[in-house]
C-alpha positions, 0 to 999 in steps of 0.5 A: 924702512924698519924703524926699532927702538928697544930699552933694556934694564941692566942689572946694578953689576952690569950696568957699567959693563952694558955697552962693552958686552954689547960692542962686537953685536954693535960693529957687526950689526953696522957694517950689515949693507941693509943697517941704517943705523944702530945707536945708543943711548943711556937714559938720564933719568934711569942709569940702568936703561940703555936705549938703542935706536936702530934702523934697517932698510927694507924687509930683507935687511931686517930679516938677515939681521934677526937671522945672522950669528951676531944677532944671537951672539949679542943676545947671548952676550947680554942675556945675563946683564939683563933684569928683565925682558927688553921692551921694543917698539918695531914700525915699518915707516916710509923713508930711509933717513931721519927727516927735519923736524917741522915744528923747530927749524934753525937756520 
């Protein structure tokens, strides 16, 4: 699977907004057949960053994703709210699910 993590900076008179203009890139990118997950989150230390957590089956899957019209709609619906270029971190890691952490079993 592809595994991505990527961390946007909003602007101040953005940040509130972040996740509504975000929403319809959100919905569509979930209900791709090859999307794992898509989620986010708000960074507790820094209100501004947002955190998306996002995961996608296999090459072809990533590929329509990056290629589809939502992608580009979302890009263009954030692009304004942005203070600087998102940071990503994009691996390719075996599995297709999240796994249990080793070193902190419950139960």
């Amino acid at each position: 699977m592809y595994f991505i993590v990527v961390k946007f900076q909003t602007k101040p008179d953005y940040t509130d907004q972040f996740m509504e203009l975000v929403g319809p890139f959100t919905a569509a990118t979930r209900e791709e057949p090859g999307n794992l997950w898509f989620d986010w989150s708000r960074s507790v230390e820094n209100p501004g960053e947002f955190i998306l957590v996002e995961a996608f089956l296999d090459d072809d899957a990533a590929g329509t994703h990056v290629k589809s019209a939502h992608f580009k709609a979302g890009l263009d619906a954030m692009r304004p709210a942005l203070l600087a270029t998102p940071r990503i971190v994009s691996r390719k890691v075996d599995g297709d699910s999240w796994g249990e952490m080793g070193e902190l079993q419950i139960g």
